[in-house]
C-alpha positions as a Python dict, from the first residue, in 0.01 Angstrom:
ca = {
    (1, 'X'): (0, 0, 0),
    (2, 'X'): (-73, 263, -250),
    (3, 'X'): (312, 386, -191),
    (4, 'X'): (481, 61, -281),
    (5, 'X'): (271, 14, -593),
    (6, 'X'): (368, 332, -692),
    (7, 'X'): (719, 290, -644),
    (8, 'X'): (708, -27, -845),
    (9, 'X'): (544, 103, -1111),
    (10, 'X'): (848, 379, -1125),
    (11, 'X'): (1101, 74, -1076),
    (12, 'X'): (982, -128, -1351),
    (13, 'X'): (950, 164, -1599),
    (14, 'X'): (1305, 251, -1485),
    (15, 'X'): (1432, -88, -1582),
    (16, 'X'): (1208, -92, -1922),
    (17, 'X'): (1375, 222, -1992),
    (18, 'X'): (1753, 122, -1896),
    (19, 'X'): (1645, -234, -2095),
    (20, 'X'): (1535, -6, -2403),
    (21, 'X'): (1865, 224, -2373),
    (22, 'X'): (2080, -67, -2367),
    (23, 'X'): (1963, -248, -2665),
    (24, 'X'): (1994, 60, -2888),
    (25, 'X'): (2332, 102, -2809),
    (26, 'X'): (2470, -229, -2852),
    (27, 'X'): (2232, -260, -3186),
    (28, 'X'): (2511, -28, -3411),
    (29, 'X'): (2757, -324, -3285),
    (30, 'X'): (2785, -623, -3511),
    (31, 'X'): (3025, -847, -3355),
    (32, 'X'): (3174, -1141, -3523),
    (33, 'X'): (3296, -1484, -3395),
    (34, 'X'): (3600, -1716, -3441),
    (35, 'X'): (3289, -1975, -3544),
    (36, 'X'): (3205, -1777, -3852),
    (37, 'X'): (3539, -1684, -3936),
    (38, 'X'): (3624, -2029, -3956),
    (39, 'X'): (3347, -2098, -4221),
    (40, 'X'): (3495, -1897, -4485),
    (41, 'X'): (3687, -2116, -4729),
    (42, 'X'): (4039, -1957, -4859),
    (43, 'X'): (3977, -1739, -5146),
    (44, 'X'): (3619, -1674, -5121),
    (45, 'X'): (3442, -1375, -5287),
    (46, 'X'): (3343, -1067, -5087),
    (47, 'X'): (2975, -1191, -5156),
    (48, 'X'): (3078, -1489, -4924),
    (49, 'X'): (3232, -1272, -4640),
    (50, 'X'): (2873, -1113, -4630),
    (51, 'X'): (2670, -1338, -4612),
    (52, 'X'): (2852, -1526, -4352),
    (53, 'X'): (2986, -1198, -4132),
    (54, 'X'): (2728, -952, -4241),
    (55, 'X'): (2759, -591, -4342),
    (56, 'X'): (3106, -438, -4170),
    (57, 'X'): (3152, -167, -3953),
    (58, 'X'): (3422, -13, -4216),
    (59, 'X'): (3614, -99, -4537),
    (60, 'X'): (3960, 31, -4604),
    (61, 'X'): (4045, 101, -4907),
    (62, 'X'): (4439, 14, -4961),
    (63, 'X'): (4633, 199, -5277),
    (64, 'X'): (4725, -133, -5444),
    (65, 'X'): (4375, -155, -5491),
    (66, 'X'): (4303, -433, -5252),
    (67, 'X'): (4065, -342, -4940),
    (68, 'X'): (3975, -445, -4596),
    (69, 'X'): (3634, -533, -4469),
    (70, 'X'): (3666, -441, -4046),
    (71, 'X'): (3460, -630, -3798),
    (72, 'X'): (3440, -619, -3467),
    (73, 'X'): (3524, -930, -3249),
    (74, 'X'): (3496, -995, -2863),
    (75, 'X'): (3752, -1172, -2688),
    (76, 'X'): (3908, -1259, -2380),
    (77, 'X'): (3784, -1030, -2094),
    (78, 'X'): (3482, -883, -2316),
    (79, 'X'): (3743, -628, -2515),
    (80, 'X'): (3634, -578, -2855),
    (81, 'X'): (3932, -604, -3121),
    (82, 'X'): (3907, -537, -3502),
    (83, 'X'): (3902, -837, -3756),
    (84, 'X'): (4041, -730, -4122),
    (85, 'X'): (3937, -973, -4388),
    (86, 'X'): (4144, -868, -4681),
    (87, 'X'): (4063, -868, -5027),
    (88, 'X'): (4262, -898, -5313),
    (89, 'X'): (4190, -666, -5597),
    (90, 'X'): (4021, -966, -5768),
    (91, 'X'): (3733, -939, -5488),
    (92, 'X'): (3846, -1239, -5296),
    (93, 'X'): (3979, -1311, -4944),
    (94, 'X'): (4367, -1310, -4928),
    (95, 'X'): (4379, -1299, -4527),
    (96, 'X'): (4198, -1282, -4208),
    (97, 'X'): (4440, -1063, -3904),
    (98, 'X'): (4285, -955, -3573),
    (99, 'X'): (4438, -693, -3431),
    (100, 'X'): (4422, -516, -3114),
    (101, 'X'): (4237, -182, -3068),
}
């Protein structure tokens, strides 16, 4: 008896552990859903994207002085593909494009 409560101490500390690995790596993930991108009106400021996204993974900077604020979005099959929300150089969404990574 003092064998199998051993060895399930050791499995549930294993799973803790696996549980605890798990959540830190999706936790630098911030994925996005067609829900919210729906919410954001035509034109909004990059304020708006924000609050409704949250903080992107990246912004691209483009020459013409617009920019690009990535997000990550899960689709079909659990693959992860980048959303752009592009900004005018006014500060205010021009277009939403998902595109495959």
């Amino acid at each position: 008896m003092n064998t199998q409560k051993s060895i399930f101490i050791i499995a549930v500390s294993v799973g803790l552990a696996l549980a605890a690995e798990c959540s830190l790596a999706s936790e630098g993930t911030h994925l996005v859903t067609r829900t919210q991108l729906s919410k954001l009106p035509s034109g909004c400021k990059a304020e708006e994207v924000t609050r409704t996204l949250g903080t992107p993974e990246s912004v691209t900077r483009w020459m013409d002085g617009s920019r690009s604020l990535v997000y990550e979005i899960s689709t079909h099959y659990d693959q992860l593909q980048h959303v752009y929300v592009d900004l005018g150089s006014n500060n205010r969404m021009t277009d939403i494009q998902i595109i495959e990574r």
